[in-house]
N, C-alpha and C positions, 0 to 999 in steps of 0.2 A: 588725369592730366599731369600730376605732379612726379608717375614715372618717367611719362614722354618728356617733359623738361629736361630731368639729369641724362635722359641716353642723348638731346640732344645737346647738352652741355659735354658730356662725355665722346661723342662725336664729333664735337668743334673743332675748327685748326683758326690760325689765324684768320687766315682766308674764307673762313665760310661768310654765307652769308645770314645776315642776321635772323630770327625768325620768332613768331607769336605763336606758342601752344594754344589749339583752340576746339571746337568742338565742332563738327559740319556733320550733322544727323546727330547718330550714336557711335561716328567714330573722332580719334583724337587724331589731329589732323596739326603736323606745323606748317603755316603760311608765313611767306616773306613780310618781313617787316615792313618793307614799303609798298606793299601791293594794300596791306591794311594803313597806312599813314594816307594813301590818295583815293582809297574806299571812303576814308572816313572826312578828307575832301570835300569828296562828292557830294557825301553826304552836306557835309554842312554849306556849302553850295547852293545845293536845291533847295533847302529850307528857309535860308536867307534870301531867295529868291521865289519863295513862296513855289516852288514844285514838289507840295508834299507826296502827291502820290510814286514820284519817282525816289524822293527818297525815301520812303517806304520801300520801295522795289530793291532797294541798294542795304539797306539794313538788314532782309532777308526775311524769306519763311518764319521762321520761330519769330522775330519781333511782328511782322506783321498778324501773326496769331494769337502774341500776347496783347497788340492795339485790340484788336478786335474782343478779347475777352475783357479789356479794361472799361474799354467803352459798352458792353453790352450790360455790364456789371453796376456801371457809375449810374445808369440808368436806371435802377432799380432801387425803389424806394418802399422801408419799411411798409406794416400797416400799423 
């Protein structure tokens, strides 16, 4: 990720617009700044409104796999 940053620091003009190095699968991927400020909205939206499963849906694959291995996990008690 830390080469996509500088080519896209090295691509900038004034005018670009802004953008979050990130990860979507196993490629490196830059999304617009604001597309991730009203995802993350959303997110805190639904929560605060108690619609976890939708914001589950909005956090994405990889988090909703990592809920699922937290909680399959926390369940599990020594002998």
């Amino acid at each position: 990720m830390g080469t996509e940053a500088v080519l896209a620091l090295m691509e900038a003009t004034p005018t670009s617009q802004p953008v979050v190095i990130a990860l979507s699968g196993n490629q490196t991927v830059r999304v617009p700044l604001m597309h991730c400020v009203e995802k993350t909205s959303a997110v805190a939206e639904a929560m605060s409104s108690k619609r976890f499963k939708e914001a589950q849906e909005l956090r994405g694959r990889s988090f909703k796999g990592n809920l699922e291995t937290y909680i399959r996990l926390s369940k599990l008690r020594p002998k």
